[in-house]
C-alpha positions in Angstrom: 15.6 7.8 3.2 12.9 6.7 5.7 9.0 7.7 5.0 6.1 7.1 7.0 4.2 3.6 7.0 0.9 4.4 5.9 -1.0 1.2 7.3 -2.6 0.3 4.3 -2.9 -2.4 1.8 -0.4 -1.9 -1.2 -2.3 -0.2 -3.7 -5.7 -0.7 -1.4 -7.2 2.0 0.4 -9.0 1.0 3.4 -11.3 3.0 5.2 -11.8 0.9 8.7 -15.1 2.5 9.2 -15.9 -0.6 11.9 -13.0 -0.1 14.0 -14.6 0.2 17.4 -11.5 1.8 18.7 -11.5 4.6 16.0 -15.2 5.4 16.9 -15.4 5.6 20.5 -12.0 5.6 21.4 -12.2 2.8 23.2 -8.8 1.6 24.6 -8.4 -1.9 22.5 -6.0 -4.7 23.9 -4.5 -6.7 21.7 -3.5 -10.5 21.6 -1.2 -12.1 19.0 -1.3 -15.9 19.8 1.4 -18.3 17.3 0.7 -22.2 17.4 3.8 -22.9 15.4 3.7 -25.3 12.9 -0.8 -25.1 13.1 -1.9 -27.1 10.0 -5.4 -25.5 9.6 -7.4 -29.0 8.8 -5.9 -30.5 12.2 -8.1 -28.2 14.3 -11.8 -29.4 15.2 -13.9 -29.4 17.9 -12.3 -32.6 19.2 -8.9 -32.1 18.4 -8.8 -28.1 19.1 -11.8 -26.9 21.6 -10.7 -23.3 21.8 -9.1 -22.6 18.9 -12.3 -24.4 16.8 -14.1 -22.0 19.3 -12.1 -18.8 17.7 -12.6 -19.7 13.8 -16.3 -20.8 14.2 -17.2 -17.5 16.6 -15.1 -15.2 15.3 -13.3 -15.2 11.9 -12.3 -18.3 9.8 -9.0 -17.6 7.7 -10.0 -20.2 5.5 -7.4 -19.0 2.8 -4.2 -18.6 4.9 -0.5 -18.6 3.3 2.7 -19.2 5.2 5.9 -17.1 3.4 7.9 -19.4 1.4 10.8 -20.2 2.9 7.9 -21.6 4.7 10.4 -21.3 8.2 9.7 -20.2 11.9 12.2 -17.2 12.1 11.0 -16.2 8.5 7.3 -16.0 8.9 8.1 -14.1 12.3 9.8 -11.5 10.8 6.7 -11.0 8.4 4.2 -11.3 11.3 6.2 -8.8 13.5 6.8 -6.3 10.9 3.9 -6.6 8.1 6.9 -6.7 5.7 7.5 -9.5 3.3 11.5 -11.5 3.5 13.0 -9.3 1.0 12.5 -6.9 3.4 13.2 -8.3 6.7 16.3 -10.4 5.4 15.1 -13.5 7.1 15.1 -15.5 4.4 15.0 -19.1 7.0 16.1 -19.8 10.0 19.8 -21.0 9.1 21.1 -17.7 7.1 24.9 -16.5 5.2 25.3 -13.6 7.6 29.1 -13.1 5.6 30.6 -13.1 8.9 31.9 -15.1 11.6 28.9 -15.3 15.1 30.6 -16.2 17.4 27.5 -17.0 19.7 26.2 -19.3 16.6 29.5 -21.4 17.6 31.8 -19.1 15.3 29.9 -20.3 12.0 29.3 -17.5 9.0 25.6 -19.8 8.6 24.2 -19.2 12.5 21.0 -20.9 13.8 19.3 -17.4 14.8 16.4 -19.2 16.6 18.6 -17.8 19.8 18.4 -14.3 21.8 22.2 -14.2 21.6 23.2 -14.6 18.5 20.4 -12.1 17.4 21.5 -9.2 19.6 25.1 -10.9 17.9 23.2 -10.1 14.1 21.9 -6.7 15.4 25.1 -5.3 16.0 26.5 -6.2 12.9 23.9 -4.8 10.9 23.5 -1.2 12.1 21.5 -2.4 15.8 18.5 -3.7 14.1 19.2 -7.1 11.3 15.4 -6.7 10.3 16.0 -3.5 8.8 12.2 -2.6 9.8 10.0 -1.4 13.3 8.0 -4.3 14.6 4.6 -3.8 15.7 5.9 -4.5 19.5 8.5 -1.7 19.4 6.0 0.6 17.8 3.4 -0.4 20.5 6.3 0.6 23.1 7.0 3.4 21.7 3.8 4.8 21.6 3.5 4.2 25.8 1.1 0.9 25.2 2.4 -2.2 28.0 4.1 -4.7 25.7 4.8 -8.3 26.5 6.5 -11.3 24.1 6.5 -14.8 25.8 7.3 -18.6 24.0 9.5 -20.0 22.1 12.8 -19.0 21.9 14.2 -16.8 18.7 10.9 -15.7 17.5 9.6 -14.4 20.8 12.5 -12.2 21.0 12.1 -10.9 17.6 9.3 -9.4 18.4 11.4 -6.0 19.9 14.7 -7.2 19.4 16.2 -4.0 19.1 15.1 -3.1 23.2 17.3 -2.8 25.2 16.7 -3.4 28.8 19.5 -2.2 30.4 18.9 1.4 29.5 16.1 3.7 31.2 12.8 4.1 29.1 10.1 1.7 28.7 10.7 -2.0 27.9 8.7 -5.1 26.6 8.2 -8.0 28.8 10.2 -11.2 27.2 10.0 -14.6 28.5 11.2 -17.2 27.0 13.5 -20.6 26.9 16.6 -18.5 27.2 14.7 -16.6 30.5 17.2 -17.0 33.7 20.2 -17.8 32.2 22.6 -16.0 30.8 21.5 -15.9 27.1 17.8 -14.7 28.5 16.6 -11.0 28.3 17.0 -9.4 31.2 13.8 -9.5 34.0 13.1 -6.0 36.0 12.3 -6.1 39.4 8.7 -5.7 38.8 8.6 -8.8 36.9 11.5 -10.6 39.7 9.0 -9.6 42.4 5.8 -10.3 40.6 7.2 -14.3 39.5 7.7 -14.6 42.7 4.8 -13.5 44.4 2.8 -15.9 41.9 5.0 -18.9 42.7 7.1 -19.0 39.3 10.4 -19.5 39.2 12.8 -17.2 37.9 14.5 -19.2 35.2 12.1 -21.2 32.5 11.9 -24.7 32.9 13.8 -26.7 30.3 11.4 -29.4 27.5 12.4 -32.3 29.5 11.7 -35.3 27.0 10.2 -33.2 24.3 13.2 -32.4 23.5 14.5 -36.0 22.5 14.8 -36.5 18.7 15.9 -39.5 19.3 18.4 -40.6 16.2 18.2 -43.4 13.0 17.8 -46.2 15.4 16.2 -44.9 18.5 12.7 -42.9 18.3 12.4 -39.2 19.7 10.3 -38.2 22.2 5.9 -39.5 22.3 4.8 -36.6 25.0 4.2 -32.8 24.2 5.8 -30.3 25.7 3.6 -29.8 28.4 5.9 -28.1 31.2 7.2 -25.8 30.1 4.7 -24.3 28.4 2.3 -24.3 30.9 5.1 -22.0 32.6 4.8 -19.5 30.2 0.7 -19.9 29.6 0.9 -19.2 33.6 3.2 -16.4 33.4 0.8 -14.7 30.8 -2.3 -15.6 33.2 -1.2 -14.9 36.6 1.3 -12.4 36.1 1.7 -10.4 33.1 -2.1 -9.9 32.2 -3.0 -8.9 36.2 0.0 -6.6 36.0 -0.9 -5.2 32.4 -4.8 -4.6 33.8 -3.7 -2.9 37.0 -1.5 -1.0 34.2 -5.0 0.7 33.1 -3.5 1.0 29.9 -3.8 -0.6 26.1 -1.4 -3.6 25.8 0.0 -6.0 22.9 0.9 -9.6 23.8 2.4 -12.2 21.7 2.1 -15.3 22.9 4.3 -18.5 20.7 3.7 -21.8 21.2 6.2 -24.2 20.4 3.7 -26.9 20.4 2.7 -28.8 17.7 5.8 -27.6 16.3 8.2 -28.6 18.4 6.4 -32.3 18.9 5.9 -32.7 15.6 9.3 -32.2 14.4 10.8 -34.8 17.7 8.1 -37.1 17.7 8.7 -40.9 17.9 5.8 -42.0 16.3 7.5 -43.5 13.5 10.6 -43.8 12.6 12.2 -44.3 8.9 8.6 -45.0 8.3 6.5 -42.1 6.4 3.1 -43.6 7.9 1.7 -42.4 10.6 4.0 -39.7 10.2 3.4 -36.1 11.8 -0.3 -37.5 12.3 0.0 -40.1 15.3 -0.6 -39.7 19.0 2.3 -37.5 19.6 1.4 -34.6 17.5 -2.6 -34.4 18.5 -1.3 -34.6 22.1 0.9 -31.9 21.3 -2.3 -29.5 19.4 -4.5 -30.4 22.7 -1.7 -28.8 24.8 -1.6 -25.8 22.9 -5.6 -25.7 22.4 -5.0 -25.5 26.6 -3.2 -22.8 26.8 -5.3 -20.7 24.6 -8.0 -21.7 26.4 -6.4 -20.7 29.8 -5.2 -17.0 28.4 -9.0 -16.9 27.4 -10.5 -17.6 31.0 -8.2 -15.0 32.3 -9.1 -12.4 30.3 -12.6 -13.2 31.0 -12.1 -13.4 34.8 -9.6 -10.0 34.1 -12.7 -8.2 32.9 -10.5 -7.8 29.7 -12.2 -10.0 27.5 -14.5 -7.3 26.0 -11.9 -5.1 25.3 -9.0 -7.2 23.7 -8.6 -8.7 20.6 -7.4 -12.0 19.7 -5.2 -13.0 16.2 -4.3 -16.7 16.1 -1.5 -17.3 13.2 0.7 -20.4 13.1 3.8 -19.2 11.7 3.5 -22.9 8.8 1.9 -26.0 8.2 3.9 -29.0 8.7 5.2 -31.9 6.8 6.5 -35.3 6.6 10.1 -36.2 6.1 11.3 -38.6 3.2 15.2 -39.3 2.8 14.3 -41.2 -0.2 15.9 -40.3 -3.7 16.9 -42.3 -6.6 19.4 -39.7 -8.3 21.4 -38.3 -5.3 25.0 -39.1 -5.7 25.4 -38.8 -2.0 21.8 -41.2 -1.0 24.6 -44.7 -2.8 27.1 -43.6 0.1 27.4 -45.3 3.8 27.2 -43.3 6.5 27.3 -44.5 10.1 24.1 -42.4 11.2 22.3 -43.0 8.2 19.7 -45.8 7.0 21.1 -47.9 3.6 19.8 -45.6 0.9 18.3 -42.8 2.6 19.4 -39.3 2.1 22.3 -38.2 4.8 22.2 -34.8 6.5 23.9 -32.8 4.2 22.9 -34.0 1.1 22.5 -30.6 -1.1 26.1 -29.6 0.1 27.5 -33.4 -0.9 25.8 -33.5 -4.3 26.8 -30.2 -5.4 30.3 -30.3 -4.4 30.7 -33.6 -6.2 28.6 -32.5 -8.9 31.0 -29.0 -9.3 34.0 -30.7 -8.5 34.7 -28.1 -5.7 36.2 -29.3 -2.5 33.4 -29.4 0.8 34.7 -27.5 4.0 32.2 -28.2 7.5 31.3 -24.3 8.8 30.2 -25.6 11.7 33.4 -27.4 12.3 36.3 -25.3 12.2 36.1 -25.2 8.7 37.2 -29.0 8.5 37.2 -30.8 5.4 34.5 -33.3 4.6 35.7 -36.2 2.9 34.9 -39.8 2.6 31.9 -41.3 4.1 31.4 -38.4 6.1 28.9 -35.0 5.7 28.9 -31.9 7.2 27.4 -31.8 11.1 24.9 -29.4 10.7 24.3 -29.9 7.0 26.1 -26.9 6.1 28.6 -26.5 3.7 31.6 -23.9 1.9 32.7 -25.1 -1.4 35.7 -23.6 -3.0 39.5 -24.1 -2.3 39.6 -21.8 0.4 37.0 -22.0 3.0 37.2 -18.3 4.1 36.5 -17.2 0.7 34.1 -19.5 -0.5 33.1 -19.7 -4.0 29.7 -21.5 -2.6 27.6 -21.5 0.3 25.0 -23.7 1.6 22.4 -22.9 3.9 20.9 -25.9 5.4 17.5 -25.5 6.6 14.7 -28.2 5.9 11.9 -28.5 3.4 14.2 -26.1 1.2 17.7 -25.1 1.3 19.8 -21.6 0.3 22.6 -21.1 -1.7 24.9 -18.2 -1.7 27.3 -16.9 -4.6 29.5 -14.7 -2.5 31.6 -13.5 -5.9 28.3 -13.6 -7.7 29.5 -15.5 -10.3 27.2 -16.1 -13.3 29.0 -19.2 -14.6 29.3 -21.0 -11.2 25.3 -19.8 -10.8 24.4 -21.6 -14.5 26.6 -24.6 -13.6 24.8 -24.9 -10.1 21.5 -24.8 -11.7 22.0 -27.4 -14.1 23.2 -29.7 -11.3 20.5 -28.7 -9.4 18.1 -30.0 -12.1 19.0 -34.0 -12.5 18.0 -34.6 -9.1 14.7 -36.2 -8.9 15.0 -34.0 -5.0 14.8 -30.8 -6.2 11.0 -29.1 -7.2 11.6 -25.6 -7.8 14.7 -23.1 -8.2 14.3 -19.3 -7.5 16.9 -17.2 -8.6 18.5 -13.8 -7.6 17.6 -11.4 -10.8 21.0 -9.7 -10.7 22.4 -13.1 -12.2 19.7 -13.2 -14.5 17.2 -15.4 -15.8 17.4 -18.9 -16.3 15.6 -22.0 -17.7 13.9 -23.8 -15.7 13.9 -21.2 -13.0 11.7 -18.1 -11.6 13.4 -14.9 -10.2 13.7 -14.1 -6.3 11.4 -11.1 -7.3 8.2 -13.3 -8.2 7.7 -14.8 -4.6 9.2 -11.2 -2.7 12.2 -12.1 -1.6 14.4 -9.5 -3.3 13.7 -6.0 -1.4 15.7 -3.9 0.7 16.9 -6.6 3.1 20.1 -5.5 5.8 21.4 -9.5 5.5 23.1 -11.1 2.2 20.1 -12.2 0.1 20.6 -15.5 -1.0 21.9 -16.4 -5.0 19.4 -19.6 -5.4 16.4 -20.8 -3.0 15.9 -24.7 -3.8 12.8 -26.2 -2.8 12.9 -29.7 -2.3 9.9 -32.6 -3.8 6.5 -32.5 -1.5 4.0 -35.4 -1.9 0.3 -36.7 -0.2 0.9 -39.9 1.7 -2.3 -41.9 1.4 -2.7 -40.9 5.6 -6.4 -41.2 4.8 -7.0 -37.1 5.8 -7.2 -33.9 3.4 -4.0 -34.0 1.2 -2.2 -30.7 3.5 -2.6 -33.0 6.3 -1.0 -35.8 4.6 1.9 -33.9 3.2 5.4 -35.7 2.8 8.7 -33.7 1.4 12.3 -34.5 1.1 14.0 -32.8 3.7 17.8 -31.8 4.5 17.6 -31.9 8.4 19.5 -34.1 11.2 15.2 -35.4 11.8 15.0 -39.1 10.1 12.2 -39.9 7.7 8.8 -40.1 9.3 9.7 -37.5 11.8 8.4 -34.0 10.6 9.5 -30.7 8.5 8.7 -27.7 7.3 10.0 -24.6 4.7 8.9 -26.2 1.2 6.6 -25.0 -1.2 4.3 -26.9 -0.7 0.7 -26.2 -0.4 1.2 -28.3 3.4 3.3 -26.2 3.8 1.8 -22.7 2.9 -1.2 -23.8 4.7 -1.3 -22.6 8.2 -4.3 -22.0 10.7 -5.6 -18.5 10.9 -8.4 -17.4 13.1 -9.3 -13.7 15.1 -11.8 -13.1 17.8 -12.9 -9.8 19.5 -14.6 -6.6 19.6 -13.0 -5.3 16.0 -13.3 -8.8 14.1 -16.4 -9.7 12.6 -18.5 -12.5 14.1 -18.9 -15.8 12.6 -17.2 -14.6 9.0 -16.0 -16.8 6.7 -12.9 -15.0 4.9 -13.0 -16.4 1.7 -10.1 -14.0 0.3 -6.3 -14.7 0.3 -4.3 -14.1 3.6 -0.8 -14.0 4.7 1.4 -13.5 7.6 2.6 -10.1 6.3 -1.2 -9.0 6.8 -1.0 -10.1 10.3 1.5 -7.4 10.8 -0.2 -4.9 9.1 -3.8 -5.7 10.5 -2.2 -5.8 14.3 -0.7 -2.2 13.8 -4.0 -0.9 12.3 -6.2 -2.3 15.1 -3.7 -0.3 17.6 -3.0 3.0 16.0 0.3 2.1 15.6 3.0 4.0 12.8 6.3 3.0 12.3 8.7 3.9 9.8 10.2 2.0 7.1 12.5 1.2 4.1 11.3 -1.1 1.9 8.0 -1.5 0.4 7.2 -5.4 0.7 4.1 -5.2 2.6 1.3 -7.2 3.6 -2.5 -5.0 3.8 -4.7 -4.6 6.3 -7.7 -7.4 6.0 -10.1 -5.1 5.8 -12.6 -7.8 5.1 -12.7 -9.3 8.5 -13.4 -6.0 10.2 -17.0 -4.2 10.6 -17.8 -2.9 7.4 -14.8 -2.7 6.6 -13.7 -3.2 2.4 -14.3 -6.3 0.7 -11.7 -6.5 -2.0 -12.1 -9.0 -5.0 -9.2 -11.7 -5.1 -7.7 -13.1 -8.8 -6.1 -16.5 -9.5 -3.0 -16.9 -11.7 0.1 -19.0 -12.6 3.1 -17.8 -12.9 5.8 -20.1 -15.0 9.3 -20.1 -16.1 10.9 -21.4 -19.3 11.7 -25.2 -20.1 15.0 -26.0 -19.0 16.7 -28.4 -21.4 15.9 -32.0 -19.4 12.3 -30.6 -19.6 11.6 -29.1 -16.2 9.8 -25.9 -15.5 9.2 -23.9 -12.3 5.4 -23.3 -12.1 3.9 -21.0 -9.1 0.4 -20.6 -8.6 -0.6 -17.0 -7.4 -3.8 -15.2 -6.1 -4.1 -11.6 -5.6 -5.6 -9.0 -3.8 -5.4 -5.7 -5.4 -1.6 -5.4 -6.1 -0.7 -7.7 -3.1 0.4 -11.6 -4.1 0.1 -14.5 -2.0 1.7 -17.8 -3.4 -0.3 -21.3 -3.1 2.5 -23.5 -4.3 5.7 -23.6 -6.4 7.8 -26.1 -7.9 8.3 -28.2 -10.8 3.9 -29.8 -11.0 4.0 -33.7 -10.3 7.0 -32.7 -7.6 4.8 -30.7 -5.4 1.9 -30.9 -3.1 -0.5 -28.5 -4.7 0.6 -28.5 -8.0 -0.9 -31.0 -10.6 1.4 -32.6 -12.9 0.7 -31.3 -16.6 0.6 -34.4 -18.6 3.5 -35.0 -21.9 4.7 -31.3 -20.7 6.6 -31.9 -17.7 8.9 -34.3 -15.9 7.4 -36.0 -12.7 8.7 -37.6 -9.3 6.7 -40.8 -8.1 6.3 -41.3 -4.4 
């Protein structure tokens, strides 16, 4: 049964005395700005202008935590909903939906960063995959002017369940997709209002950003400057004029796919770990998002909005970069034609595990074909079991940690997967499902929040893969290398691991309901932007399970300063001497997670001498 969302902190009270808005009634606007893939050490003065502007003015998030998986679609769901991924069910950004999406290219493990095969997701889980209200739907409901405009997949989320076509209110949503025939729907307003601004109708494609190049030929060295200085101009010149002459509260989300984007495409150097995500490519790519901050800013100054709206800055991750280098993986002694000479292939989880459980490999993103030979799955995804369609196994390929599903929930199959799991020197971390039980070696699903009251399959294992500091010559998140199962070659960049490079995004708020140059010492996550956004705008929602972030009540006006607790969390030896250690803080009842994995195998986890087995670089 469905009970009101109170908008408060689990197990904290907080009474947002300093909320301008509640004491004047003031109409507050509201900005929700996403540099994905934002380490927080890459932003100074130099590199980052306005967004160094926004953390050294306003408030500095100084203690910031991406949601392990630490994935794009994942962290959106938290952001847009204030609810944790046990809740939201978006457990990465390559899921087991358990059936067939046809718009994902008739695969049961989609790519959902895609306005299609979301609306595909939301019909076959009762209209809305999320399973909660996002803070855009709630806005719209409540008669505020909502707008969502970036990246494709996560900008959608936003109010995925809106459906243009019927009468009522709508939210704004521009994105990739925008013009063609996987794009949401423009009204006539916003036809006539492009238009009359001299933007096109359609969004303009990422040109060369888009390159990633392949094992022999770098990806792309520019930004992707075009098109999103398309949709920084749609925000400036059209949206926020029509939202002001509106003369109503509004909530935009604006999501950069720069540095992301760039960092994961860049051509900086390939097969080579050094520069890595640090050379001219990815700073190019940060100054062109600092830009279009800065341009959103100048309009609301020259709106007259400026003293009125609020501004949250969240990257959705830090970033990483990628090794293909393993000594133990079965697959890594194989030749591949796409592949370096000892380097991980795409692919390599699925590979090892069905060699390792003697289970025969089927390609779900190719009919089903079986992979045999020198040969791995396209997409890195993989069914084991002798019938694809009713797979004993399922892998999930994502990044800088991959998901397995136990359809039949097997136990045995689970403690054989494990132990395989374990001899590779790959492999920092296992998470667990607790309805398969507990372990060695291993921590439950329940420890980092990802078993709740999710609408999609929850996953049986979560493996996170090694993370280590190159010596790049910066802080060691900015330096941050991990294995990573991806089509991207080694050098080029990654996220979704556990590492603390990883969990370490950039955070920052500006405006009239945000302290002014405050340092916020205390623990933060992407949940709490959720939260925080829907308390700064009045907004109630309803919901169904009880993963939640809390309202930072720390950054606003005297608002509560809660005390914060360290901890570590750690499971028992497994019998080759490994141990999955996960270093905690906390906030009252809420838990925000530094960094997991087996220590030595993990940025941000120090190896404990004579106790634990290690990886080298």
């Amino acid at each position: 049964m469905r009970r009101l969302l109170v908008l408060l902190s689990a197990g904290l009270t907080v009474l947002s005395t300093g909320l301008a808005s509640a004491q004047n009634n003031t109409p507050r606007n509201l900005i929700l700005f996403i540099p994905d893939g934002l380490r927080a050490l890459k932003v100074t003065p130099e590199t980052a202008p306005a967004m160094a502007e926004v953390r050294d003015k306003g408030v500095n998030f100084k203690n910031s935590h991406s949601l392990f998986p630490t994935f794009t679609m994942a962290n959106g769901s938290a952001m847009s909903t204030g609810h944790y991924l046990g809740d939201t069910g978006v457990f990465s950004n390559t899921i087991w939906t358990n059936y067939t999406s046809v718009p994902a290219g008739n695969t049961v493990v989609p790519f959902i960063e895609n306005d299609a095969v979301l609306g595909d997701i939301d019909e076959h889980f009762k209209g809305d995959y999320l399973n909660e209200e996002t803070v855009l739907k709630m806005a719209r409901d409540k008669g505020l002017s909502t707008a969502a405009i970036g990246k494709v997949g996560p900008t959608y989320q936003w109010d995925h369940t809106d459906h243009p076509e019927k009468a009522g209110k709508h939210s704004i949503v521009i994105d990739d997709s925008t013009g063609g025939k996987n794009g949401v729907a423009l009204s006539d307003e916003m036809k006539e209002a492009l238009t009359k601004a001299g933007l096109a109708l359609a969004a303009p494609g990422r040109g060369d950003n888009g390159k990633a190049g392949d094992a022999k030929t770098p990806g792309t060295t520019v930004a992707n400057v075009a098109q999103q200085a398309y949709f920084a101009d749609v925000a400036t010149k059209v949206v926020l004029p029509m939202f002001k002459a509106r003369n109503k509260p509004f909530v935009l989300v604006f999501w950069s796919r720069d540095p992301d984007g760039t960092q994961h495409n860049q051509g900086d150097s390939l097969n080579q770990i050094m520069p890595g995500i640090n050379g001219p490519s990815t700073m190019a790519s940060i100054k062109n998002v600092d830009n279009n901050l800065a341009q959103i800013r100048k309009a609301l100054d020259e709106l007259g909005l400026a003293v009125n709206t609020n501004i949250m800055i969240q990257a959705d991750h830090g970033f990483s970069t990628i090794s293909k280098e393993s000594k133990s993986s079965p697959s890594a002694k194989v030749s591949y034609d796409d592949t370096p000479k000892d380097f991980l292939p795409m692919g390599f989880l699925a590979l090892d595990l069905a060699k390792a459980l003697d289970l025969p490999l089927f390609d779900p993103n190719d009919k089903n074909a079986a992979v045999t030979g020198n040969a791995h799955p396209k997409a890195g995804n993989g069914v084991l079991g002798k019938d694809p369609t009713k797979p004993d196994l399922v892998i999930a390929t994502n990044g800088g940690s991959d998901l397995i599903y136990l359809p039949n929930k097997d136990k045995k199959l689970t403690a054989r997967t494990i132990k395989a799991l374990l001899e590779q020197d790959y492999v920092s971390g296992l998470f667990v499902d607790d309805s398969l039980g507990r372990f060695p070696g291993t921590l439950p699903l329940s420890s980092i929040n990802l078993r709740g009251k999710s609408a999609t399959p929850t996953p049986a294992i979560v493996v996170n893969f090694r993370s280590y500091a190159s010596d790049c010559g910066e802080a060691p998140t900015n330096c941050s290398v991990q294995v990573a199962d991806t089509v991207l070659r080694q050098g080029q960049g990654m996220h979704g691991s556990f590492s603390r490079g990883d969990t370490m995004n950039f955070m920052a708020a500006i405006g009239p309901d945000f302290k002014a140059g405050f340092v916020d010492e205390l623990p933060v996550s992407n949940a709490d932007v959720g939260m925080t956004a829907a308390q700064l705008m009045g907004l109630r929602g309803s919901q169904n399970g009880g993963l939640v972030g809390r309202v930072m009540s720390e950054a606003l006006p005297n608002g509560i300063v809660p005390k914060a607790f360290k901890a570590v969390e750690k499971s028992k030896m497994s019998e080759n001497g490994l141990q999955t250690v996960l270093n905690v803080q906390r906030v009252g009842s809420q838990r925000y997670f530094d960094a997991a994995g087996f220590p030595g195998r993990t940025l941000g986890l120090e190896p404990e001498t004579g106790k634990q087995k290690t990886a080298g670089k």
